[in-house]
Every structure is written in C-alpha cells, then in structure tokens.
C-alpha positions as CSV (number, residue, x, y, z in Angstrom):
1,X,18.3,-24.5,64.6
2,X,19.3,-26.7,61.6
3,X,19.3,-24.4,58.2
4,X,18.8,-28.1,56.2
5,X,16.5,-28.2,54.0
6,X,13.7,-30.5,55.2
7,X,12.8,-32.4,52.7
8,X,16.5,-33.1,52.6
9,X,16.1,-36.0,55.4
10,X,17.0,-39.9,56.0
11,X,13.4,-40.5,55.1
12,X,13.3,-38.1,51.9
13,X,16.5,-39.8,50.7
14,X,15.1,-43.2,51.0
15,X,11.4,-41.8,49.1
16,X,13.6,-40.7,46.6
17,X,15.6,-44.0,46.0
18,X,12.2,-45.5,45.8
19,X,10.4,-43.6,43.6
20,X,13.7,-43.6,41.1
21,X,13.5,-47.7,41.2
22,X,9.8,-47.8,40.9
23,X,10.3,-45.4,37.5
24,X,13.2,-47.4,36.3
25,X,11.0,-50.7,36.8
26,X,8.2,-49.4,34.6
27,X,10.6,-48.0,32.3
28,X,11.9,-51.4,31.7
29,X,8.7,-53.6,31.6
30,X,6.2,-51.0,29.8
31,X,9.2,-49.0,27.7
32,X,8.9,-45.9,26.3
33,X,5.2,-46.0,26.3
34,X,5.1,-45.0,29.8
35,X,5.7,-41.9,28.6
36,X,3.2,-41.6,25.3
37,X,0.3,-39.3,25.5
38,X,-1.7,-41.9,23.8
39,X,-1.7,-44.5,21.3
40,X,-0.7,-44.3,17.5
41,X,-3.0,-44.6,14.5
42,X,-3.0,-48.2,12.9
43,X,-5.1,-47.1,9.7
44,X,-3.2,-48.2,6.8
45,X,-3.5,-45.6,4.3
46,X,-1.0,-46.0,1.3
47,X,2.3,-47.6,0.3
48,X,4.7,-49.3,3.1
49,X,7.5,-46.0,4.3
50,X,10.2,-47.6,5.6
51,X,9.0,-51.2,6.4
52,X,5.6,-49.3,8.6
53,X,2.4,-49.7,6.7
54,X,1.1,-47.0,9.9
55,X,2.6,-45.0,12.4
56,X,0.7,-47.9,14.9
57,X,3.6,-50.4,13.2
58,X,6.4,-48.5,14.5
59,X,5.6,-50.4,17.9
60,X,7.4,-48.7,21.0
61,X,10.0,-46.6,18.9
62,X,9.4,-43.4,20.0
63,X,13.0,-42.1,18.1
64,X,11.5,-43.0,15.0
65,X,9.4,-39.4,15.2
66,X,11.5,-38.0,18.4
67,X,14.7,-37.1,18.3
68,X,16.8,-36.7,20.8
69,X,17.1,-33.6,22.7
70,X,20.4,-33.2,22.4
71,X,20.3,-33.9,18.2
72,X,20.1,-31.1,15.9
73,X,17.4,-33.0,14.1
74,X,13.5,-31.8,14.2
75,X,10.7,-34.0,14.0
76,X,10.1,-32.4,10.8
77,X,13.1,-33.7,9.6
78,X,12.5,-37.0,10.9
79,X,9.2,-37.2,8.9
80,X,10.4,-36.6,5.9
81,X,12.6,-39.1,6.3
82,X,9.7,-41.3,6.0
83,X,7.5,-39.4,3.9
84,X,9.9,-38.4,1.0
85,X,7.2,-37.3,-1.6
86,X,6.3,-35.2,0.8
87,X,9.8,-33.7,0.6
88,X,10.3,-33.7,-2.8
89,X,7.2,-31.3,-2.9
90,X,8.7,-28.4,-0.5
91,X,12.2,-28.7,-2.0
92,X,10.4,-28.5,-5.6
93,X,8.0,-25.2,-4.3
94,X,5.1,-27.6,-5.5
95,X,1.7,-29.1,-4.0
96,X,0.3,-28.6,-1.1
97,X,3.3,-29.2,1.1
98,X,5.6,-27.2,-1.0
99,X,3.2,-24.3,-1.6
100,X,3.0,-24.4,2.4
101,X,6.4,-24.5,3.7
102,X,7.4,-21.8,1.4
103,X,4.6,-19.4,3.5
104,X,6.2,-20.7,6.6
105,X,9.8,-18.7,8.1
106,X,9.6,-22.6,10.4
107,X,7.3,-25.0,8.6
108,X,6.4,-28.4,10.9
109,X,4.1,-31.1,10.6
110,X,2.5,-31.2,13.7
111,X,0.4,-28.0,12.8
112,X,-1.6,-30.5,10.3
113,X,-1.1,-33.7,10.8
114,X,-1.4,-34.6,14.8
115,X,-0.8,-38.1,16.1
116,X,-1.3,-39.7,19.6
117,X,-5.1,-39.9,19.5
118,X,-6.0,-43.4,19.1
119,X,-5.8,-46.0,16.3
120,X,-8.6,-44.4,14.4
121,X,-7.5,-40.8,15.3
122,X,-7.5,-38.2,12.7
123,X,-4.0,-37.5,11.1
124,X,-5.0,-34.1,9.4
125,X,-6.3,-31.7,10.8
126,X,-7.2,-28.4,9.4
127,X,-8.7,-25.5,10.8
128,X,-10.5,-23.4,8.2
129,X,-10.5,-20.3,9.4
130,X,-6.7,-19.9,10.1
131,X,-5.6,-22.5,7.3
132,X,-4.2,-20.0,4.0
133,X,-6.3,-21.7,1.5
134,X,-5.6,-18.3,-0.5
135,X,-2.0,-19.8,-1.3
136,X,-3.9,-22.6,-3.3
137,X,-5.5,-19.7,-5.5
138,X,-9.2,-19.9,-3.6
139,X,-10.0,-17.8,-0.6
140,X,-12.5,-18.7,1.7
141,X,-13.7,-15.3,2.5
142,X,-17.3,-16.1,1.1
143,X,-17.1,-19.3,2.6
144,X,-18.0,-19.1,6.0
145,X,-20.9,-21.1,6.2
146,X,-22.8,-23.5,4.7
147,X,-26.3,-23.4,2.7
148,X,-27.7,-24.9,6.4
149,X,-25.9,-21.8,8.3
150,X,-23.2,-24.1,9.6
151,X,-19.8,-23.5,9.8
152,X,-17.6,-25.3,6.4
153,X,-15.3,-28.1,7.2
154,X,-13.0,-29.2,4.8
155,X,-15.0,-32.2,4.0
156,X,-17.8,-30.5,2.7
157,X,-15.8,-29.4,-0.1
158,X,-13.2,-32.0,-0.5
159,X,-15.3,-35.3,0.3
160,X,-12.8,-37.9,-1.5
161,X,-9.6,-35.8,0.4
162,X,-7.9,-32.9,0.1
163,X,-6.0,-33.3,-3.4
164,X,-9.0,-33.8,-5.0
165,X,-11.8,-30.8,-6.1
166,X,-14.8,-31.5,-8.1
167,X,-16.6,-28.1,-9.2
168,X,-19.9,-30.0,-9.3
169,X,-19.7,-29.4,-5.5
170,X,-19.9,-25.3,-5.9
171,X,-22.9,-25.9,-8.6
172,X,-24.7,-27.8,-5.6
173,X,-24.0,-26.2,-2.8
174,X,-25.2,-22.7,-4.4
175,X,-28.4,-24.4,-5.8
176,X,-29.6,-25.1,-2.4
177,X,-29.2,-21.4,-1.3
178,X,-30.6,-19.8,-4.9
179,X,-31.9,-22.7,-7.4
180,X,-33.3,-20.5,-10.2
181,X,-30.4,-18.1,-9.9
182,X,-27.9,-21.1,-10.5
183,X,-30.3,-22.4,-13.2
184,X,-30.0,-18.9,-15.3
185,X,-26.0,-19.0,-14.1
186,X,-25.2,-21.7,-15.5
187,X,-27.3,-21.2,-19.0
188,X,-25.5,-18.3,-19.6
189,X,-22.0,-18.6,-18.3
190,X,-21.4,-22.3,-18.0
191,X,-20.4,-24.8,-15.3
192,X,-16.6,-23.7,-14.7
193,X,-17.6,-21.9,-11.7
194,X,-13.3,-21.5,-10.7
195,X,-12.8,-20.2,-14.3
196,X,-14.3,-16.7,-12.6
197,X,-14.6,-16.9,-9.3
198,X,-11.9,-17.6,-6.2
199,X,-14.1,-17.9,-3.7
200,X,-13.7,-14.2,-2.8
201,X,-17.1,-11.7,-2.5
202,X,-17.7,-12.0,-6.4
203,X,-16.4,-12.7,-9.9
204,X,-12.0,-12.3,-10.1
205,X,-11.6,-12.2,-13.7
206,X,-7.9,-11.5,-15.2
207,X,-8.5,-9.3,-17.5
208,X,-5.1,-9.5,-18.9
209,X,-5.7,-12.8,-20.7
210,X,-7.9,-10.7,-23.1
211,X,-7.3,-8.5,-25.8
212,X,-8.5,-5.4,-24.5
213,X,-6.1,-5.0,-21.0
214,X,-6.9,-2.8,-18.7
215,X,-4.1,-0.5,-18.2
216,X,-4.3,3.3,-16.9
217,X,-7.5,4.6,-15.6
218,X,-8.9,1.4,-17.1
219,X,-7.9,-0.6,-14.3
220,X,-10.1,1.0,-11.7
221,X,-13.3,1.0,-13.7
222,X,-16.3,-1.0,-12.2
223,X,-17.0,-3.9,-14.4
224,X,-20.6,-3.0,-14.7
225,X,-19.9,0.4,-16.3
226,X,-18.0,-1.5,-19.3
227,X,-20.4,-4.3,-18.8
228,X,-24.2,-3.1,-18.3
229,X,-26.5,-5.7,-18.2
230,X,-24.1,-8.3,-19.1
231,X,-26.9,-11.7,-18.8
232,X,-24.8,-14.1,-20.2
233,X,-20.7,-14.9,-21.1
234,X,-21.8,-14.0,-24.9
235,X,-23.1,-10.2,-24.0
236,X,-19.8,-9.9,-22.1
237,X,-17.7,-10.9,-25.3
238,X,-20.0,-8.5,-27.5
239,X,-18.7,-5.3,-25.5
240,X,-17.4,-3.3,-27.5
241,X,-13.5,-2.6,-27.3
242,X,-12.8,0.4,-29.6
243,X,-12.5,3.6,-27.6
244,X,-15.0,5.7,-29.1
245,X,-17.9,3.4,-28.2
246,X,-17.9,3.9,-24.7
247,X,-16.1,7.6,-24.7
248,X,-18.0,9.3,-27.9
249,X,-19.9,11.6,-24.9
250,X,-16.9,12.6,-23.8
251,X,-15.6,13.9,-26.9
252,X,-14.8,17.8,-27.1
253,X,-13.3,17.1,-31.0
254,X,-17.6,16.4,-31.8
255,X,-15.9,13.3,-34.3
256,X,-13.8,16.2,-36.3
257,X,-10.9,13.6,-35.9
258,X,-12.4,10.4,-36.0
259,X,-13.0,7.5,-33.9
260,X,-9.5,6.4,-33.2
261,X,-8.6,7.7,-30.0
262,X,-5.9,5.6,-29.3
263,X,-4.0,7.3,-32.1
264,X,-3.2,10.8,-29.8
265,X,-4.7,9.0,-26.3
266,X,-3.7,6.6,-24.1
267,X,-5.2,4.9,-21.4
268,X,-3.5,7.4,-18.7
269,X,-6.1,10.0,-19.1
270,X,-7.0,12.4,-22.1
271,X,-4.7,15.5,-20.7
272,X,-1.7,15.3,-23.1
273,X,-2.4,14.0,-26.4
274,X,0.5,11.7,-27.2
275,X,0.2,11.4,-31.3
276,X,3.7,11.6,-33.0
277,X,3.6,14.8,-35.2
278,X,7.4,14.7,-35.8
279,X,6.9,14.5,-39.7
280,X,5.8,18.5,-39.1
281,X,6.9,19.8,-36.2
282,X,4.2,21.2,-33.7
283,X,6.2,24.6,-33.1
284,X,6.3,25.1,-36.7
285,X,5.3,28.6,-37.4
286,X,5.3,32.0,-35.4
287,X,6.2,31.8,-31.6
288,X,3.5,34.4,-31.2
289,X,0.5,32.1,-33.0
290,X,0.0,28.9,-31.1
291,X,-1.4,26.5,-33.3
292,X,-4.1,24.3,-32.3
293,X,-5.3,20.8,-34.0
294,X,-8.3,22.8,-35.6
295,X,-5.4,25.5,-37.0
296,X,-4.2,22.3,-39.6
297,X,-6.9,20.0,-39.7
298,X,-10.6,22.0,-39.6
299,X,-12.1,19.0,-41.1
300,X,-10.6,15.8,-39.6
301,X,-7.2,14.8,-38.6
302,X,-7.1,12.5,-42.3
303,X,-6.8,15.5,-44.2
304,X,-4.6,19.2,-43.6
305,X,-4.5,22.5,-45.3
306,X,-1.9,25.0,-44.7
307,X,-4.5,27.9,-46.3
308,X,-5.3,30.9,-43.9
309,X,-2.1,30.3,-41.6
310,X,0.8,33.0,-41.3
311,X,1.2,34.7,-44.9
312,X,0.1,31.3,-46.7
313,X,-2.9,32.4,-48.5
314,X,-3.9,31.5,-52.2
315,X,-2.8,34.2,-53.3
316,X,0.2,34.5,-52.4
317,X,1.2,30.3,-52.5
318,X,0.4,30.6,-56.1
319,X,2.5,33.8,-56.7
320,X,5.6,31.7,-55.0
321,X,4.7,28.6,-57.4
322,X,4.6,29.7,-60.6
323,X,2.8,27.2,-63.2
324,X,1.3,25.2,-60.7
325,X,-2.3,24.8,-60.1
326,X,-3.9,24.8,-56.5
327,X,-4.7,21.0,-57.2
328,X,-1.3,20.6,-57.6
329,X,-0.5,22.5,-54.2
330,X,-2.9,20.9,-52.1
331,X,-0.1,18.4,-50.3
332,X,2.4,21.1,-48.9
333,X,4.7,18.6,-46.9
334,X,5.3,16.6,-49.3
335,X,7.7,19.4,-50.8
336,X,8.0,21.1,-47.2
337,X,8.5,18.6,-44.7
338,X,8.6,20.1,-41.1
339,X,7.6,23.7,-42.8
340,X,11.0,24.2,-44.8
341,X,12.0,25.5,-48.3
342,X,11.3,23.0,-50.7
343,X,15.3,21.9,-51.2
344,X,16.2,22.6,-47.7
C-alpha cells in the first residue's frame, strides 16, 4: 500500500500548475484588483492629497493604503501620509482626531473611516452607541432616541458634518417632545442650551466658575436645596451666598455671634470651630475651668469682658488699678495680651 499522499498525484501536479498559470494570468491582465473587496470612492471631497482628488484616483495602487506585509508600516501610517492635517491633529492632542487617538493604546483609521464599498460608499462611519462622544465634552447618555422614538444617528445632530454643531438643533428637537416647556426654558434661561447641559440626565453646571465654590459638605448638596424654586437664570443668581441665610436654623449660638460663620466655620462641617484666637490664648486661665465662647463673649463675639472669670471681679480689678476708672478698664488685652502682667 502506497503511504503518498493522494492528492499528491501526476494529475494533482498538473491541476496545480494550471491553476498557478490561470492566477498569474489574471494577475497580469486585471492587477491587483483581482484581489479588492470592492471598488473605491470617487467623491471628491476637499483639496488634492498627494496628486488624488479621491481614493477612486489612486487607480489599481493598492500599496498606496497597503503596505506590505513584511514592512513595519501600518495603514495608519500610510494615511497620514496623505492626510497630514489629520496628523498634525493627534501629534498636537487636538480635534477630533487628536482627542481620539490619545483614548486609543492602538488608534487606526479603519474603525471610522471604511473604504471598498463603492464609488458613492460612505467613508465615515460612526456608530453611536460605542463612539466616546464624552471625550468631546457631550455624552450621549440622554440621547438615545429621537422625539419620533428612533434611534439618533449622527446626522440628526450634525446635518452640515461632524465639525460643525449648531445649538439651534437641541432647541428643536426638545420643542417637539415638550413645546411649552422649551418656550418657558428658554424665557428664563436663554438659548445656550451646552452652557448647562452635556447631554447627560440633566443640568452639569461648574460650580467652580462662580464665587461661591462648593467645597466640603457643599459639594454633595442637591442643587434644589440651595436652589428651591429656581424659575429662571435670575432667581438662581439671587441665592443668597452668605452662610447664615441658609444655616440660621441650624444655629445653636441663637445669633449671640453674628452672622459670619465663615469666621470660626468652614465648609468641612461645624465640629471644630477653626477661628484664630492666638491674640488670647484659649487655655488661658485655670486648667480646672474650661472656658467656653459664652465664658468671654456673653453678648456677641464683637465685644469681651473678662468680669466674673477666676478672681477678676470689680472689685478686686479696681483694687489692682489704682486711679483708673472701669471705663478705663473695659479693654483688658490691650494691656494683657494672652492673659499676662501688663509689662510682661
């Protein structure tokens, strides 16, 4: 019994041959075309790239997008050989292009931009669900589907191409789902629909581009409890942004020490008062007597007496300051700073 293979035969040999001419042939009359998947687009969209008003004009030169297999080239590479704006962009970290290859570990072309379907085929191609609008500074969480219930394409947003955006569009679209809401909208907060909103569920605002950052336990307050009834962009810059206004209830002092919380608060929480008494010393006086704000300042933290503490009655500050009236006395630090002997 012969153990060769049996396609390995006179006859196989000689299909073989035949086959290897017949390729050869059609190599030589039809090119490189025998082996395209389809034809190129001829649509001549912008300026001339290296004498090819459209990938159609590059004729039967498959290496000007393909390279080899043996070179270390990509056909990345080889497009932005061509398209250099397009390079400029990535190696800048700007537009589009660069804003996407720097989200990419191995950015290509081919993702977007696919070829081989026809003279009139599409040469972008985006899908909307997996493409990271968010890096463009617009999500498309709450844009799913359209006022009709059907799925967004990128046209219905960008109808003159993708590098342009005209806000009108959002003002539209939203009208058809909600006109008299968008008609009260727009009274009272304007037409710069992106100047709030990123296309996430609801308003993004950046509150640090305002006076009053939120900082602390600030930052995880709703807006509505700042805001309340907030109708139109005017109400929200009437909100009040001194502490007292919105923490007077929760105010154990009963506005003994006025309304300036900030001076002894911060925004980290009300625990530990944070007020700078260095000019008089907090531990001043007996270990055994803690003193409290009230002990100083019964009235309000503008005004202090030092009457009723330790041994300092009026009595006895008198009998230590001879020829001096209590008018005269009524300042105490300002001969005793910190508590010491005047001299000290």
């Amino acid at each position: 019994m012969s153990k060769r293979p049996g396609f390995f035969s006179p006859t196989g040999v000689v299909v073989a041959v035949v086959l290897l001419v017949i390729v050869v042939a059609l190599t030589i009359v039809a090119g490189p075309m025998l082996f395209s998947p389809g034809s190129l687009n001829s649509q001549a969209k912008g300026a001339t790239l290296n004498g090819a008003a459209s990938h159609a004009k590059l004729g039967n030169d498959c290496g000007a997008c393909h390279p080899a297999p043996w070179s270390s080239q990509t056909m990345a590479d080889k497009c932005l050989g061509c398209h250099t704006q397009v390079g400029a962009e990535i190696k800048a970290d700007k537009g589009i292009h660069g804003l996407l290859a720097k989200a990419q570990s191995s950015p290509t072309c081919g993702g977007c931009h696919p070829e081989h379907h026809g003279p009139n085929g599409a040469l972008t191609s985006l899908d909307g669900a997996t493409f990271p609008h968010d890096l463009f500074g617009f999500s498309l969480r709450g844009h799913r589907k359209t006022e009709t219930g059907a799925k967004f394409t990128c046209a219905d947003c960008h109808p003159k191409g993708l590098a342009t955006f005209d806000e009108a569009i959002c003002a539209d679209c939203h009208a058809a789902i909600d006109a008299k809401f968008m008609t009260r909208h727009e009274a009272a907060y304007g037409k710069q629909c992106l100047g709030c909103h990123d296309g996430g569920d609801g308003a993004n605002i950046d509150h640090g581009k305002f006076p009053f950052k939120l900082t602390g336990k600030h930052a995880a307050v709703a807006c509505k409890d700042c805001h309340a009834d907030a109708g139109s962009l005017q109400n929200f810059r009437n909100t009040p942004q001194d502490c007292y206004s919105c923490h007077a209830k929760d105010d154990e002092h009963k506005g003994a020490y006025g309304r300036l919380c900030g001076d002894c608060h911060t925004a980290a929480g009300w625990g530990d008062a944070t007020f700078d008494h260095a000019v008089f010393p907090l531990d001043h006086g007996d270990k055994e007597q803690k003193a409290t704000c009230k002990t100083c300042h019964p009235t309000d933290v503008k005004t202090y007496t030092c009457y009723g503490c330790h041994r300092h009655t009026t009595a006895n500050v008198l009998n230590q300051h001879e020829g001096k009236s209590l008018a005269d006395l009524a300042d105490c630090i300002k001969c005793h700073p910190g508590g010491r002997q005047a001299g000290d």
